[in-house]
Structures are given as structure tokens and as C-alpha cells.
PAMAR-505342 format. One record per atom (N, C-alpha, C): residue number from 1; atom name; x negated, y, z negated. Coordinates in steps of 0.001 Angstrom, whole numbers, plus 524288, in hexadecimal, padded with zeros to 5 digits. Layout:
residues N
nudo,vofi,xx,yy,zz
NUM,CA,X,Y,Z
...
END
This chain:
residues 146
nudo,vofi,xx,yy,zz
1,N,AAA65,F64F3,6AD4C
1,CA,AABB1,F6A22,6AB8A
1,C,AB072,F69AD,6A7FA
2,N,AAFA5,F6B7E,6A3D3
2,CA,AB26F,F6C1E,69FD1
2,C,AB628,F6F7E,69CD8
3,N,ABAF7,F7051,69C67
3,CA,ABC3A,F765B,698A0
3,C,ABA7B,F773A,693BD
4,N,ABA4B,F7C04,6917A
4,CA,AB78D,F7B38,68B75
4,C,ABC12,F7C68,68A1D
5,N,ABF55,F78AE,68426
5,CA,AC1F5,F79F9,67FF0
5,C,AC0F5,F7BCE,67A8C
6,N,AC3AF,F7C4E,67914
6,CA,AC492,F7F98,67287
6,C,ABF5D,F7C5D,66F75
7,N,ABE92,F802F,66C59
7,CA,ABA26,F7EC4,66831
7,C,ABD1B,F7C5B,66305
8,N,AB7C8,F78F3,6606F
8,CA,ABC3F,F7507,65CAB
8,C,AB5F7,F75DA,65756
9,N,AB638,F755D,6540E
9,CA,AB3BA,F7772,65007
9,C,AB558,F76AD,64A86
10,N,AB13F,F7841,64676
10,CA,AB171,F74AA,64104
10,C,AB1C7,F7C79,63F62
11,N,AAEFE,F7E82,641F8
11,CA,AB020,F85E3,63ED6
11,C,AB43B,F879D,63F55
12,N,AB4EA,F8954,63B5A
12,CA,ABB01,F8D44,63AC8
12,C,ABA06,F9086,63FF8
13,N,AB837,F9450,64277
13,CA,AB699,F9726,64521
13,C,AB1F9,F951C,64803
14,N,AB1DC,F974F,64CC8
14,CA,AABBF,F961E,650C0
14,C,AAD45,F9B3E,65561
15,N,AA799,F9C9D,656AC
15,CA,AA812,FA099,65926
15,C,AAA2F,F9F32,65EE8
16,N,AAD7B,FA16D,661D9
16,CA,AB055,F9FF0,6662D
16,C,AB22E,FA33E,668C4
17,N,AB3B7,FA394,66EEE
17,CA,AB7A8,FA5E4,67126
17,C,ABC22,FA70B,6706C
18,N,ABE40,FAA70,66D88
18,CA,AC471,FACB4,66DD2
18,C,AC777,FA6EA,66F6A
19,N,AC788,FA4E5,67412
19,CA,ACB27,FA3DD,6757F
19,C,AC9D7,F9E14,6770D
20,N,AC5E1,F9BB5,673C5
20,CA,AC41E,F97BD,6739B
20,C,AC59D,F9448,66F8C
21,N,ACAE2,F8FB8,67046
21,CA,ACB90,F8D9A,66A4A
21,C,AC72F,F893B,6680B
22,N,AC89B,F8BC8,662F5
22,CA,AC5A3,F89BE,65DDC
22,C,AC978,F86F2,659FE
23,N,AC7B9,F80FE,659DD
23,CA,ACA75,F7DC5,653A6
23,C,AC5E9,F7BD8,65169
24,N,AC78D,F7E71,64C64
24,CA,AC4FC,F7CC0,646D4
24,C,AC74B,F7804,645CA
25,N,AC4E6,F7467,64792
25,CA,AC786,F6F56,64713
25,C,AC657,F6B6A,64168
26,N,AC8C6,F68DD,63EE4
26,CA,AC9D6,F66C8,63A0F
26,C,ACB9D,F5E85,63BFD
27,N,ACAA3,F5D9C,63676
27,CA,ACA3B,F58D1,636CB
27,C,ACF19,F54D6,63AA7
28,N,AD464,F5AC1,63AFB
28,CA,AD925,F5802,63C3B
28,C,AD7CD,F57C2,641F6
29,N,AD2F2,F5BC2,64534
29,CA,AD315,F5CB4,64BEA
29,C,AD0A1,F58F5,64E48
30,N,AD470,F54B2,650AE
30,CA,AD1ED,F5183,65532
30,C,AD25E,F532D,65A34
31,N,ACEBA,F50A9,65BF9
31,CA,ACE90,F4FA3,6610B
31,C,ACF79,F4A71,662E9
32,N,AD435,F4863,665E8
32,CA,AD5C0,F4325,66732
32,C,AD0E3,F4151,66CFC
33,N,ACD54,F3F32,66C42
33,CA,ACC17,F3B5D,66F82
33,C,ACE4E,F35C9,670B1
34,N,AD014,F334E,66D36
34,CA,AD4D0,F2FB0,66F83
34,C,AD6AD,F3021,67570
35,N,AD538,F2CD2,6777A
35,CA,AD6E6,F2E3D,67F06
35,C,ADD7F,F2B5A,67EDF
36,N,ADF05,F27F5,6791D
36,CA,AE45D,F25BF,67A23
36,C,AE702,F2ADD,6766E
37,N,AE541,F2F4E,675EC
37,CA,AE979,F31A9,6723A
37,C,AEC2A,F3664,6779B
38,N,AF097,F38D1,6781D
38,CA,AF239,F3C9B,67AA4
38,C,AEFE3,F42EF,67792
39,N,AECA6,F41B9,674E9
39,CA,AE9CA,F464D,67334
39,C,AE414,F4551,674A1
40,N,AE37B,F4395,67792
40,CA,ADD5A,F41A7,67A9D
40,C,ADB2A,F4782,67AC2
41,N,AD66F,F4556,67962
41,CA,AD276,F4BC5,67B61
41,C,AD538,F5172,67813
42,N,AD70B,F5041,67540
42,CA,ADA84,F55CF,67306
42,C,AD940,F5598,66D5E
43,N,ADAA3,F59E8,66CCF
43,CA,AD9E5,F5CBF,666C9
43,C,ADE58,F5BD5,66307
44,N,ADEBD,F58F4,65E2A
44,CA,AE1DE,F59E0,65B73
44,C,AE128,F5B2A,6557F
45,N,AE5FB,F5C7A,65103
45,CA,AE46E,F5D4E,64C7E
45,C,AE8FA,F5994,64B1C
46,N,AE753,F571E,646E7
46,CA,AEB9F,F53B7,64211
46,C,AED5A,F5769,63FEC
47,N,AF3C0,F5537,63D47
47,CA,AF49F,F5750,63983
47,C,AF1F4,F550B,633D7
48,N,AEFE5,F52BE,633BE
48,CA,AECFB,F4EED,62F58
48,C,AE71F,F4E81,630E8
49,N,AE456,F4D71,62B16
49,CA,ADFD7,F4B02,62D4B
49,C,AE077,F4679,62F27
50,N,ADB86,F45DD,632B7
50,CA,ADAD6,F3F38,63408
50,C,ADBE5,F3AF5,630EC
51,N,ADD99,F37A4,63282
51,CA,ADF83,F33D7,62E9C
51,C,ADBE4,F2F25,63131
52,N,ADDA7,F2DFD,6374E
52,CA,ADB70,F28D1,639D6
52,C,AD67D,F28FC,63D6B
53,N,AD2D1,F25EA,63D08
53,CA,ACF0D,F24B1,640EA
53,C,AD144,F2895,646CD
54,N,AD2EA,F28A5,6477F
54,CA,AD51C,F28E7,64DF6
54,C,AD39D,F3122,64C4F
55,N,AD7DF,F3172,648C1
55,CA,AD860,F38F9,6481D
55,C,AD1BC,F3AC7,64692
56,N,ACFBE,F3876,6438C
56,CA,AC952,F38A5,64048
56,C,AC5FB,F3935,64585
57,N,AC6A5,F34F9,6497F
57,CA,AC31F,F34B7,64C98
57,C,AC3EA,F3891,65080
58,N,AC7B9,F3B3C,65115
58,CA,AC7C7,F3DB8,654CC
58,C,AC814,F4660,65342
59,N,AC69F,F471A,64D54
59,CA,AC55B,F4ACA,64BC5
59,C,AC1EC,F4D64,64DA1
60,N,AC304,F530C,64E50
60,CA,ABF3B,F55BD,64ECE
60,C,ABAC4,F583B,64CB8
61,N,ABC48,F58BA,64697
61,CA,ABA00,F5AB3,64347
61,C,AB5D9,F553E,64288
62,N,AB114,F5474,64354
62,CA,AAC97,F4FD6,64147
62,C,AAA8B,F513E,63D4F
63,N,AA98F,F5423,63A59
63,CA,AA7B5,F56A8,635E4
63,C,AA1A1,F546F,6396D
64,N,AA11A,F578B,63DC2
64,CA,A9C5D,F5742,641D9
64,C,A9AAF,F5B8A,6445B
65,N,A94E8,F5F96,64257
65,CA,A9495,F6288,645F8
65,C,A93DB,F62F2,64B7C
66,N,A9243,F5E72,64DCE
66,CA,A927E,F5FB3,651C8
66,C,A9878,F6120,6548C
67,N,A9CD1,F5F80,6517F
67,CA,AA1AF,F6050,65386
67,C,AA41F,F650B,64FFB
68,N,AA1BC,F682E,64E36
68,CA,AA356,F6DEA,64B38
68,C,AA51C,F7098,64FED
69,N,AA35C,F720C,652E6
69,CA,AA513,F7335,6574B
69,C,AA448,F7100,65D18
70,N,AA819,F7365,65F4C
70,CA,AAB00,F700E,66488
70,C,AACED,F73F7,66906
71,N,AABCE,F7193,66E9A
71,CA,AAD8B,F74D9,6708E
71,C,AB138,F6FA3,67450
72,N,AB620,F729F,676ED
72,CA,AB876,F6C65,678FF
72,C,AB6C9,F6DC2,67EB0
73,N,AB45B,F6807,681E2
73,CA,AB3C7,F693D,686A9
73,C,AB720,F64E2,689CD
74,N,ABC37,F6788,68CC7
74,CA,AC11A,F65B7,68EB4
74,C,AC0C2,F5FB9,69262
75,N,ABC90,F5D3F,68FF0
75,CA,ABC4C,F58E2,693A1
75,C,AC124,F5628,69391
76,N,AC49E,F51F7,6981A
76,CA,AC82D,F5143,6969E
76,C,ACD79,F5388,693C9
77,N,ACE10,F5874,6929B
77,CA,AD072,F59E8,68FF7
77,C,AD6D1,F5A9C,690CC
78,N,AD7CF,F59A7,68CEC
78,CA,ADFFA,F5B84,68D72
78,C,ADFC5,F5E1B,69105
79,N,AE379,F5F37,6940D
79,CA,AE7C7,F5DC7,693ED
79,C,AE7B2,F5655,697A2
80,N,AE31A,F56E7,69953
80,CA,AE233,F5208,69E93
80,C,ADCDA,F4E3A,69ACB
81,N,ADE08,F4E88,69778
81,CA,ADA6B,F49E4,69374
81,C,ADC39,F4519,6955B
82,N,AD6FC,F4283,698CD
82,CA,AD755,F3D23,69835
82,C,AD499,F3836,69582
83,N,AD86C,F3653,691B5
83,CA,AD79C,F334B,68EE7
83,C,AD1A5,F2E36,69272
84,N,ACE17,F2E0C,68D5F
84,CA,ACA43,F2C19,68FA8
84,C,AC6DC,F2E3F,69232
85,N,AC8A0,F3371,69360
85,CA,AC3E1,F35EC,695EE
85,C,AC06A,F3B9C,69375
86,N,AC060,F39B3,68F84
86,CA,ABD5F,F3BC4,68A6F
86,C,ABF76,F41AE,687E3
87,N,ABDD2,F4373,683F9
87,CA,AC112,F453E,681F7
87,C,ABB70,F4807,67B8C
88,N,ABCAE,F4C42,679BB
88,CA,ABA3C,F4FE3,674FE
88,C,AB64E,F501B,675B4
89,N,AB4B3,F527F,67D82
89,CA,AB13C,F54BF,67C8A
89,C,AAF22,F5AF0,679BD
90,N,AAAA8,F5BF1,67853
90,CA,AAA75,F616C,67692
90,C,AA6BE,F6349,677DB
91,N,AA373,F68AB,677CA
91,CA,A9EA5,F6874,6755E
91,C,A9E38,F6A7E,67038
92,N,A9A10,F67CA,66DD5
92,CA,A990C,F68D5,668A9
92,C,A9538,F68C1,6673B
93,N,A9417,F685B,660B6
93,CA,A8D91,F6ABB,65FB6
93,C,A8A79,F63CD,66050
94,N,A862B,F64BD,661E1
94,CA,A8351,F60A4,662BA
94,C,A8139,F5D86,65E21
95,N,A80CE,F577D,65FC5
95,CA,A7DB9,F5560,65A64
95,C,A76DE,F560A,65D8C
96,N,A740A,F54A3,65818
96,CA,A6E57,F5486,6591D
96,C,A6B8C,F5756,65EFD
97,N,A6BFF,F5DD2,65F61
97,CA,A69F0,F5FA6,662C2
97,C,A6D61,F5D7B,66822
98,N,A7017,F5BBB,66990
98,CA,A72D4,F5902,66C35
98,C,A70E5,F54B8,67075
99,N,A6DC1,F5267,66B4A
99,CA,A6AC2,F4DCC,66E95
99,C,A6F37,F483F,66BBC
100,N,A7442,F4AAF,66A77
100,CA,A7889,F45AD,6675B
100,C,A7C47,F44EB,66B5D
101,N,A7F01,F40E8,66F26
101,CA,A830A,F41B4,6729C
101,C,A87AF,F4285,66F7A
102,N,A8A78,F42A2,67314
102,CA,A8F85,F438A,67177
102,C,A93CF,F3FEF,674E6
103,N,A982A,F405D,67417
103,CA,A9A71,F3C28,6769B
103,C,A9DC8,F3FC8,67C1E
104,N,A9C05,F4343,67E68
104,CA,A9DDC,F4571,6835C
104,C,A9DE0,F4CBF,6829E
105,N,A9DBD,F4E47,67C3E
105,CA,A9C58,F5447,67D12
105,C,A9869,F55C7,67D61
106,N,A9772,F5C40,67D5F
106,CA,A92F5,F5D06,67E55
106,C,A920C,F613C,67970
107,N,A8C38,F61E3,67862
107,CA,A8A8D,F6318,672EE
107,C,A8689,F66B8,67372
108,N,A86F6,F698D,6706D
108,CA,A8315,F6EF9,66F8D
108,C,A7F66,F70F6,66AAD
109,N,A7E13,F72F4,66ACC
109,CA,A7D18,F74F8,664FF
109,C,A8108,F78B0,664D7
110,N,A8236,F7949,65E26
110,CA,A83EF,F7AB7,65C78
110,C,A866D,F82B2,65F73
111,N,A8009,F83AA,65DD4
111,CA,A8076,F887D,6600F
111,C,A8322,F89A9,664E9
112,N,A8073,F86CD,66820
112,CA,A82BF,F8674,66F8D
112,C,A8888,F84FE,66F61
113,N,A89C4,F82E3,66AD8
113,CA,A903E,F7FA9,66BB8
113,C,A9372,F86C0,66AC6
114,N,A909B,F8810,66651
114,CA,A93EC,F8CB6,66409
114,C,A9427,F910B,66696
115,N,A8E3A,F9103,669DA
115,CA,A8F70,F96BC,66DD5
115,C,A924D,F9422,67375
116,N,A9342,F8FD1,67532
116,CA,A960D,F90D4,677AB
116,C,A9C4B,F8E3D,67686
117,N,A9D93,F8E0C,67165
117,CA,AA253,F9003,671CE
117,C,AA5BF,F9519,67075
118,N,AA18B,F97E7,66EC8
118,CA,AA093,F9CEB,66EF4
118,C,AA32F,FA10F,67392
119,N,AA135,F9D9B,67726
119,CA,AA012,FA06B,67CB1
119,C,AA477,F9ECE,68059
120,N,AA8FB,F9921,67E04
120,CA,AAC4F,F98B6,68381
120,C,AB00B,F9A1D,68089
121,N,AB242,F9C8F,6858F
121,CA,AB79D,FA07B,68888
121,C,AB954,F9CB9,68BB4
122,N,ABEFE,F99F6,68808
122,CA,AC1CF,F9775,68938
122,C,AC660,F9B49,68E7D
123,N,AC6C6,F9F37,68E7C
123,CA,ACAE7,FA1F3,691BD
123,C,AC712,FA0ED,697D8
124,N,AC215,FA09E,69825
124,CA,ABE66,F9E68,69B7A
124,C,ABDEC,F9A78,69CEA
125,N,AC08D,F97D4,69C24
125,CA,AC086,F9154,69C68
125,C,ABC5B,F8E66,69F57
126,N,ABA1B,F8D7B,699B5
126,CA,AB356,F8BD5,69A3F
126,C,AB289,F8728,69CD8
127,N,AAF6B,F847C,69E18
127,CA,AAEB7,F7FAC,69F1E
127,C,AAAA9,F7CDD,69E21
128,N,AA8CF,F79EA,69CD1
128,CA,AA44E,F75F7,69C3E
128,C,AA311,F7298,69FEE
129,N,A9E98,F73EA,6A2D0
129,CA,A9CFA,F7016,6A7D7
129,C,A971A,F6DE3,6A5A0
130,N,A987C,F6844,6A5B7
130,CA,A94ED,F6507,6A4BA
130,C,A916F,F6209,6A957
131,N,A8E07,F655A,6AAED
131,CA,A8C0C,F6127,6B09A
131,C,A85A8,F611D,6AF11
132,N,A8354,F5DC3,6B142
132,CA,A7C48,F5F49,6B048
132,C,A7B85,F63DC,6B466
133,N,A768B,F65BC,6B27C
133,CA,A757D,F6A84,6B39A
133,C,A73B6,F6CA9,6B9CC
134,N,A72B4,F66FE,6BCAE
134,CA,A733B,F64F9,6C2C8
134,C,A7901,F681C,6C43E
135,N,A7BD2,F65EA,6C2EC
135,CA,A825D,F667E,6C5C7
135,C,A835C,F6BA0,6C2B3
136,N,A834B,F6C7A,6BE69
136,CA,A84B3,F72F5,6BD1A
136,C,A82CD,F75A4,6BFDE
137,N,A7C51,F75F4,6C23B
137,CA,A7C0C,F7A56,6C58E
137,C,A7DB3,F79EE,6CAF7
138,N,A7F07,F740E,6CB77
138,CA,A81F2,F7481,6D186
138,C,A85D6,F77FD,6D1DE
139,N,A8940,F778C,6CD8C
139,CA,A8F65,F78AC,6CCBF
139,C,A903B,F7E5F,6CB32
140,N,A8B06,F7F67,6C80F
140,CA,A8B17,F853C,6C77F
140,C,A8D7A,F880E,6C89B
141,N,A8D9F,F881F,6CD43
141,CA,A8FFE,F8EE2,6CEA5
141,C,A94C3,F8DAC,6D2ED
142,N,A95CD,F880C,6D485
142,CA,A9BC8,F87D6,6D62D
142,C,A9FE5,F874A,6D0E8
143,N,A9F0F,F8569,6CB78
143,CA,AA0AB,F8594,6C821
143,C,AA15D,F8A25,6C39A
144,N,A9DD0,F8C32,6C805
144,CA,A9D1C,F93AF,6C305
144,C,A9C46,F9179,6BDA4
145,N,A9740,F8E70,6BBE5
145,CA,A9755,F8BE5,6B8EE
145,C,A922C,F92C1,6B6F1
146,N,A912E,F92C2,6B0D9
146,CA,A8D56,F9778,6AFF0
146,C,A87E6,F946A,6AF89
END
């Protein structure tokens, strides 16, 4: 079970919750996966473009739709990020019908990505529970899961 974070995106605008953040992110917005950097798992912007292998690789912007938009799902996340224990997950738009893996997020179409970020109410503090569909309905209803 997961928290859902801020939405990350190539549109000036995307339709959203009030109170749900949104970055229009640009060539300068990484995301540090580096497990030796003290910015592990976190979001940053340069004051410069990329210059080195290290800043390039760890951009957000791919000039990639499937990464136009993003939603962050708090695996590991700041403030208790542990190095090595993975790090940028999201969900995002899927390659090829989503028969393409991915390296630990999870992927949608397009449409499904957009209505539901549409739909979370961060003041709700959403969650993402990933179980097969065996153990979700175990958990159902001690978890007040919908």
C-alpha cells in the first residue's frame, strides 16, 4: 500500500484536483535515482541545463510519451528513502497496449491515467494497494478498501 504524490507532466495545464500538485517539468527536472546521492528518490531542478551523463540520465523530461504524464506513487519515499531500495516509481501512460514492462511502475492508457488523476483528492490521502485480486478481496472490507 502506497501514498499517491503530485502529478509531473510535459502540459502547461492538465485537468486536476484543486489541491493536487502539478509540475510542468522541463529539461532542467530530475529525479535523483542515484541510491549514493543524499537526494535519493527526490525531485530536483538545475540551475543549468544538463551538462553530464549523471544530470541527462536522470531527467525527467524523455521527450517520451509514455512519460508526458506521471503520477508519483510514494514507494520508498522521503523523508525515510532507502538507498537501494528502489526509487521513480510512477504510473504512467503505457507502451504498446501495455503488453511493454516497465522497470517497477505501473501503466495505463492514456485515457485511464488522465481520469484518474482527475479524480484524486490529495486532502483524502489516497492510497494505492497493489495485491492480486485473491488477497484484495480478503482485505476488502477490514481495509475499507472500495
Amino acid at each position: 500500500m502506497f501514498y499517491i504524490g503530485g502529478a509531473w507532466g510535459y502540459a502547461r495545464h492538465i485537468l486536476k484536483h484543486p489541491s493536487l500538485p502539478y509540475r510542468k517539468v522541463t529539461s532542467r527536472d530530475l529525479w535523483i535515482e542515484d541510491s549514493n546521492s543524499p537526494s535519493y528518490n527526490q525531485h530536483q531542478v538545475l540551475s543549468h541545463e544538463p551538462k553530464n551523463a549523471w544530470e541527462k540520465k536522470a531527467q525527467m523530461k524523455q521527450n517520451d510519451h509514455a512519460h508526458s504524464l506521471k503520477l508519483f506513487i510514494a514507494h520508498n519515499a522521503p523523508p525515510r528513502a532507502t538507498p537501494f531500495a528502489g526509487s521513480a516509481i510512477f504510473f504512467h501512460i503505457w507502451r504498446e497496449q501495455g503488453a511493454r514492462a516497465t522497470a517497477g511502475c505501473t501503466t495505463m492508457s492514456e485515457a485511464n491515467l488522465k481520469a484518474l488523476v482527475s479524480k484524486i483528492d490529495p486532502t483524502k490521502k489516497p492510497v494505492y494497494v497493489l495485491l492480486p485480486k485473491q488477497e484484495y478481496e480478503a482485505r476488502r472490507s477490514n481495509w475499507q478498501l472500495p
